[in-house]
KOLTI-164826 format. One record per residue (C-alpha): residue number from 1; residue in one letter; z, x, y. Coordinates in pm, 1 decimal. Example, Ala and Ser with C-alpha at 12.3 -4.5 7.8 and 13.67 -1.06 7.14 Angstrom:
- margu	vexlo	pz	px	py
- 1	A	780.0	1230.0	-450.0
- 2	S	714.0	1367.0	-106.0
//
This chain:
- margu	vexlo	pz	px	py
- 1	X	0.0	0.0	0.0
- 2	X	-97.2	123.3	353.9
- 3	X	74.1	-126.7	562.9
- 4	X	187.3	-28.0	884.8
- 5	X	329.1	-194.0	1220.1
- 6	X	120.2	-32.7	1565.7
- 7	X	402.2	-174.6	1817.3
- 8	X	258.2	-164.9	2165.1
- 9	X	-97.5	-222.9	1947.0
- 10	X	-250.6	-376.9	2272.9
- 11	X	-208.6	-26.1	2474.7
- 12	X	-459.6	202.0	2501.1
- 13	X	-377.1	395.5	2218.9
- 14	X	-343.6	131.3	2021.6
- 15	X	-627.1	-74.0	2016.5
- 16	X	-809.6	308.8	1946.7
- 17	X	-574.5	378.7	1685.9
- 18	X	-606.1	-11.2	1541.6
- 19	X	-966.6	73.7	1454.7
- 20	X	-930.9	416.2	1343.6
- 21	X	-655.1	342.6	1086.1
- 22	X	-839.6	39.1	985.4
- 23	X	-1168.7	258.4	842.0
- 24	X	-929.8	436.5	651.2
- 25	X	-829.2	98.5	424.1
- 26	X	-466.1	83.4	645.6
- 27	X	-367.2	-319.4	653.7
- 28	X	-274.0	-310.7	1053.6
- 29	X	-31.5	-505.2	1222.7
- 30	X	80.3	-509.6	1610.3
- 31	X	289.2	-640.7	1850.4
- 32	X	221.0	-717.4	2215.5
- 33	X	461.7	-821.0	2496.7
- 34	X	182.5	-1156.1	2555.3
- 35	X	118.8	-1329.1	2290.2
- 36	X	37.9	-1425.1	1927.8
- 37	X	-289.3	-1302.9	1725.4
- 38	X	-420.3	-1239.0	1366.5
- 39	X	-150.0	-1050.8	1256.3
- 40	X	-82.6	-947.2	1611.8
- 41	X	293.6	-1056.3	1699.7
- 42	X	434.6	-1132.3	2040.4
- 43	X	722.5	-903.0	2100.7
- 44	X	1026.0	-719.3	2381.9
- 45	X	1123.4	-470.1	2207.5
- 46	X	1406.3	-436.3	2413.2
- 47	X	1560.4	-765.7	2242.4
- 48	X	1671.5	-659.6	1926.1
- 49	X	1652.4	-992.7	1717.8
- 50	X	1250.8	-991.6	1777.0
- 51	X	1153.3	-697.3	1683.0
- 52	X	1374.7	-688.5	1361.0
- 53	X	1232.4	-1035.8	1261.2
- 54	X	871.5	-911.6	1276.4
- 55	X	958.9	-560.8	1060.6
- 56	X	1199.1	-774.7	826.6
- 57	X	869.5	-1047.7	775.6
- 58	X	630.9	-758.1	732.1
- 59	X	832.7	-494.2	549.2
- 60	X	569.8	-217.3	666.3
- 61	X	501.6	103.4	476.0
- 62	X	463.4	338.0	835.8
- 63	X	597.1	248.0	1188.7
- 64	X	408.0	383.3	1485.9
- 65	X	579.2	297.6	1813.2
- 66	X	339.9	349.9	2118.4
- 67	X	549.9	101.4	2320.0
- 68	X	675.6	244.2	2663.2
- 69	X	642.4	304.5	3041.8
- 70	X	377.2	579.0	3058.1
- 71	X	254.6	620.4	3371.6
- 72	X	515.6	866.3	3555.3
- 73	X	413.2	731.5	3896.6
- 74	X	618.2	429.5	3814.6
- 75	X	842.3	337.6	4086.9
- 76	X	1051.7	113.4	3817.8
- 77	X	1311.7	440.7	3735.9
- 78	X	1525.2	205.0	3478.2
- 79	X	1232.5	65.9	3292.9
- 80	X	1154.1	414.5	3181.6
- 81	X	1530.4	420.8	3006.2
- 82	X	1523.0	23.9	2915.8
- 83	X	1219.9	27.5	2706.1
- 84	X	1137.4	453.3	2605.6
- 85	X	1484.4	434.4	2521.8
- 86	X	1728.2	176.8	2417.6
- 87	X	1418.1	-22.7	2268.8
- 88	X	1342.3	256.0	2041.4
- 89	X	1700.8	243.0	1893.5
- 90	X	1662.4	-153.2	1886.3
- 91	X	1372.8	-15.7	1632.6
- 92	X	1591.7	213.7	1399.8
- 93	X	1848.2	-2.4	1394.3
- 94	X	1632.9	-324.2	1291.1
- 95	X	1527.8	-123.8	1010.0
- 96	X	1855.1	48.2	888.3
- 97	X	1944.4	-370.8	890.9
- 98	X	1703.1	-486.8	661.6
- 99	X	1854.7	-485.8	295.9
- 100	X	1580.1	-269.5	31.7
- 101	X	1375.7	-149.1	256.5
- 102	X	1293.2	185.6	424.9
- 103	X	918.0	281.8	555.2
- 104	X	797.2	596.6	429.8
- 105	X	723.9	681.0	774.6
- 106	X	821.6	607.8	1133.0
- 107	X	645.0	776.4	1441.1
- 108	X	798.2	739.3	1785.0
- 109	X	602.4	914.9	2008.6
- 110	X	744.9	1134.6	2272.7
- 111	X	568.5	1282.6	2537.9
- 112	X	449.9	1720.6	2677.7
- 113	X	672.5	1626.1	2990.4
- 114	X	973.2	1720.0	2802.1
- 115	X	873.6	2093.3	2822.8
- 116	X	890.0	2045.6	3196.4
- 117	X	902.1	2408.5	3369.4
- 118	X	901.5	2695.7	3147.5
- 119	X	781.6	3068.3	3160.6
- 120	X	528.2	3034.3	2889.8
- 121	X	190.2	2866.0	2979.1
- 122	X	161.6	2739.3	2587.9
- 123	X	451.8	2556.5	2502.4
- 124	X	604.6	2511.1	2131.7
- 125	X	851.7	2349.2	1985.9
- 126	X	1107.8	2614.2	1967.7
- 127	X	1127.2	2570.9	2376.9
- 128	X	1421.4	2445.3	2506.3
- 129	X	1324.8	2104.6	2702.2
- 130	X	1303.8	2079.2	3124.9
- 131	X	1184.1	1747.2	3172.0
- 132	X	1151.5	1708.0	3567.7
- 133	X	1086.3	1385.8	3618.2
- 134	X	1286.8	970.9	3503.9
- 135	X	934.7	989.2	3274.9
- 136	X	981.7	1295.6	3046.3
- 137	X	1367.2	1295.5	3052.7
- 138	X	1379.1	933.4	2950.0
- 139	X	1129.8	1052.5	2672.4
- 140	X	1404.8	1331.4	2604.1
- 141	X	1674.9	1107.0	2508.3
- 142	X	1490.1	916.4	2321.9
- 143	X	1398.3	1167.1	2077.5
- 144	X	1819.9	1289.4	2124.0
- 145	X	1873.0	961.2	1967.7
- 146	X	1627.8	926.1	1731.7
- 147	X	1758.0	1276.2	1622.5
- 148	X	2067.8	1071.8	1516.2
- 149	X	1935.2	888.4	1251.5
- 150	X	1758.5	1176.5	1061.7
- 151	X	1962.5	1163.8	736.1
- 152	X	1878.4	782.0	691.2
- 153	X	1534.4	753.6	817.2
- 154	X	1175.6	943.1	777.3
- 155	X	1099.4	1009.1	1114.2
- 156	X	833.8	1260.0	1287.6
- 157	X	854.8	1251.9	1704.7
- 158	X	529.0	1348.4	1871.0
- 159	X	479.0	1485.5	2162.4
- 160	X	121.5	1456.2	2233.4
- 161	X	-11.5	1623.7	2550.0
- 162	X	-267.6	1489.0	2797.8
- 163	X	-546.1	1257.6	2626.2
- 164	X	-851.1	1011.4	2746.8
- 165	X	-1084.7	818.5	2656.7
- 166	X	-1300.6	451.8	2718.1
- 167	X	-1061.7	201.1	2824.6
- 168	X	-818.6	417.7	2962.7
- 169	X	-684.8	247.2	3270.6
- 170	X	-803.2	358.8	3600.3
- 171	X	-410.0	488.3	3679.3
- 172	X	-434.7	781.1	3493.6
- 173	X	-682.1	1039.3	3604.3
- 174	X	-990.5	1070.4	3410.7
- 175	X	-1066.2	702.8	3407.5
- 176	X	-992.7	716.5	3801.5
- 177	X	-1246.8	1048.3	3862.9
- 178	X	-1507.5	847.8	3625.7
- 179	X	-1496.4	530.9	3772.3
- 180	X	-1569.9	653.1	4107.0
- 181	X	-1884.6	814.3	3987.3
- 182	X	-1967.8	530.7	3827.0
- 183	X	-1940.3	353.8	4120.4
- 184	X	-2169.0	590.6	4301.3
- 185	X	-1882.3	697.2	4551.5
- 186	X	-1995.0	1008.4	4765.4
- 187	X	-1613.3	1150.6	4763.4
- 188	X	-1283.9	1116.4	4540.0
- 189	X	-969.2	1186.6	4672.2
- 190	X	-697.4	1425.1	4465.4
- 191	X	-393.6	1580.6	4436.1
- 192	X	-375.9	1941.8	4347.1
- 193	X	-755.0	2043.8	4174.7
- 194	X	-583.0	2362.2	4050.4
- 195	X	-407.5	2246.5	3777.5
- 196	X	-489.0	2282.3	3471.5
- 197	X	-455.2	2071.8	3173.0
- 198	X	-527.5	1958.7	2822.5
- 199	X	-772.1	1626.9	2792.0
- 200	X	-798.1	1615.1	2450.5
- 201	X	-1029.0	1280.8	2284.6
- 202	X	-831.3	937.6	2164.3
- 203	X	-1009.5	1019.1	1848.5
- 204	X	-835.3	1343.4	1829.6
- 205	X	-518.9	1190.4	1822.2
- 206	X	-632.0	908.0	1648.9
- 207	X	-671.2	1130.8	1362.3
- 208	X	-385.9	1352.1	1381.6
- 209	X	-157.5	1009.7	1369.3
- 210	X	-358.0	947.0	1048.9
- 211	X	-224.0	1240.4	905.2
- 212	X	121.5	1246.9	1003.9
- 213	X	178.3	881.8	870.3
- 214	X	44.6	998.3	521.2
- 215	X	221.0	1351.1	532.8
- 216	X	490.5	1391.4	364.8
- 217	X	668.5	1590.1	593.5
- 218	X	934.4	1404.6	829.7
- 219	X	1217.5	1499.7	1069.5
- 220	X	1015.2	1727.8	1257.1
- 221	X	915.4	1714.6	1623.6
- 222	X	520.5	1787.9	1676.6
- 223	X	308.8	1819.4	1981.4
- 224	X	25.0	1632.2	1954.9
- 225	X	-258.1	1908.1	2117.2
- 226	X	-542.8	2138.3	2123.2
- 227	X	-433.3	2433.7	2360.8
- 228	X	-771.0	2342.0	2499.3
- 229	X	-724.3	2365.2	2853.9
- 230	X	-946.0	2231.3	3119.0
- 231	X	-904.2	2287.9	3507.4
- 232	X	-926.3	1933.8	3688.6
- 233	X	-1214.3	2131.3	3896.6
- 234	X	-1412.8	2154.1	3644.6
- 235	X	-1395.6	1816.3	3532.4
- 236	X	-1565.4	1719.5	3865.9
- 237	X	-1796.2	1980.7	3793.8
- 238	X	-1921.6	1829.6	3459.7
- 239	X	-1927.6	1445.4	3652.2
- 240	X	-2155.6	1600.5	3883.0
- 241	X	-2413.0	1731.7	3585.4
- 242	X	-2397.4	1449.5	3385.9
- 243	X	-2425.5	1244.2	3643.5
- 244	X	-2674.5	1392.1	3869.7
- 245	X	-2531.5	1429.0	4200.5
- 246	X	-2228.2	1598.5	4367.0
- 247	X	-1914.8	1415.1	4483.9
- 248	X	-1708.3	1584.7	4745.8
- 249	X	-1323.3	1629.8	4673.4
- 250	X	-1096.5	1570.9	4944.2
- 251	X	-720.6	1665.4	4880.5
- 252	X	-466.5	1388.9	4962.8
- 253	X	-145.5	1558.5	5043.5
- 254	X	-13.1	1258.0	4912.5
- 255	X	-135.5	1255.2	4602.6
- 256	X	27.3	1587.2	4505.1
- 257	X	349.9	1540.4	4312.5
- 258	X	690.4	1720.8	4343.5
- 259	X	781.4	1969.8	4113.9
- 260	X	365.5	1990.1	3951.3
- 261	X	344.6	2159.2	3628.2
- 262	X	68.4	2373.6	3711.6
- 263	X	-40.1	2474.4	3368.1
- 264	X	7.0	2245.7	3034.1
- 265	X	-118.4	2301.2	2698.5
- 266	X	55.0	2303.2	2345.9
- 267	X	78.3	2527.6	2069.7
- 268	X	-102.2	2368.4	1753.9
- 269	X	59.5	2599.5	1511.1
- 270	X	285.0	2328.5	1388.5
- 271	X	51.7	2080.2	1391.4
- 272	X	-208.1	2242.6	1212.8
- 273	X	49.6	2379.9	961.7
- 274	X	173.4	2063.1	873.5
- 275	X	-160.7	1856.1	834.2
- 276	X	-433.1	2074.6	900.9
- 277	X	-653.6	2180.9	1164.0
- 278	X	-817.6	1918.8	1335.8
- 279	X	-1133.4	1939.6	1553.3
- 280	X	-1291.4	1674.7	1799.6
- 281	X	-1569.8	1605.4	2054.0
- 282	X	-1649.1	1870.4	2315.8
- 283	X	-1515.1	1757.4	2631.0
- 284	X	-1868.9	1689.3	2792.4
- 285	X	-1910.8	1445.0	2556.8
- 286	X	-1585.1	1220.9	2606.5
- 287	X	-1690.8	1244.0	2993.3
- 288	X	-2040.1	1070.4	2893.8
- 289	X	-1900.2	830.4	2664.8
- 290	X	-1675.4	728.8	2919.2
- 291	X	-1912.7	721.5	3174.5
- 292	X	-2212.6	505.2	2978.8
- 293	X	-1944.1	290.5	2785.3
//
């Protein structure tokens, strides 16, 4: 049996992951904060009694939680704790509830903003955390507390690092730079265009879920990354081939966040140890997909 719950199935990375697991023969179930579906369940996680009547009905073999506040621009500083943390204990506990049953695997993913500041510009697992913002220290305590239930539950924390791909809202910053040259804009306005980051595909994560739900391997914490590291520049740069014409960047001192983590990529050592290395689209090519889709 390869049943498994996607909660938050209606984000972005669900609805990618829904159809990725799916071609691999995975029965997939979801919940959504809006309403009811095909085995698509309305659901606040942050109320206890739903989600455990939803896991108790189902009884899933894997767990992926993709439920949470992700955009660290949000003004709402106790959401971030409300639903990246105390909802993902409302999870563990649901299950620990539920007489003769445990999942062979649950996946709460973290997030690369735990790593916050440090010396190195690849960061690992072995680094101590230095979240610097409510985002990535809520993200912290959640995976202090998930910590906690290691010796009753199979649990791997991710921490995947920056990803895109079609349907990614227009918040985050790939969308944003595409949908401007899609609507033939003649300039896009920025923060800092000297940082430097990974933008790995959805189908590269996509697939490295995959594996981590049928590993056997749990209790570990595992970025979720390439070390493939792309300057925001050169994103631009590519638009402006693909596309034809050159947009002009204007820097919005606004725009430009306190404390920016001027270089971010992970280690895949761990990663690739545990499940193998996995490869994915060249970069140009998520841009176009985006871009046509």
């Amino acid at each position: 049996m390869k049943k498994v719950l996607i909660i938050g199935i209606d984000s972005f990375t669900g609805q990618h992951l829904k159809r990725y697991l799916i071609n691999y023969d995975f029965d997939v179930h979801g919940t959504n904060i809006s309403s009811n579906s095909n085995k698509i369940y309305k659901c606040d996680i942050t109320l206890k009694n739903q989600i455990k009547d939803i896991i108790k009905e189902l009884k899933p073999n894997y767990i992926i939680n993709l439920a949470g506040i992700s955009f660290v621009g949000n003004d709402n500083k106790e959401l971030f704790y409300k639903v990246n943390v105390l909802a993902v204990e409302n999870i563990l506990e649901s299950v620990l509830e539920i007489e003769n049953y445990i999942p062979n695997k649950i996946i709460l993913v973290s997030s690369a903003t735990v790593y916050g500041r440090q010396e190195d510009n690849i960061l690992d697992e072995f680094m101590t955390p230095n979240p610097v913002n409510h985002y990535g220290i809520s993200k912290l305590a959640m995976e202090q507390i998930a910590k906690t239930y290691y010796d009753k539950l199979n649990i791997i924390i991710s921490r995947p690092f920056n990803y895109t791909g079609i349907g990614q809202d227009e918040q985050f910053l790939i969308p944003k730079i595409v949908n401007h040259f899609k609507e033939n804009k003649q300039y896009i306005e920025l923060g800092n265009i000297e940082v430097y980051r990974e933008f790995n595909d959805i189908d590269f994560i996509s697939e490295a879920y995959r594996r981590l739900l049928e590993n056997s391997i749990t209790n570990e914490i595992v970025n979720i990354a390439s070390n493939r590291i792309i300057a925001l520049k050169d994103v631009i740069t590519n638009m402006n081939k693909i596309v034809g014409y050159e947009m002009v960047i204007k820097v919005n001192p606004l725009f430009i966040r306190e404390n920016e983590i001027i270089k971010l990529s992970g280690s895949t050592k761990k990663l690739f140890s545990l499940v193998g290395e996995i490869k994915q689209k060249n970069f140009i090519q998520t841009l176009e997909d985006m871009y046509v889709d």
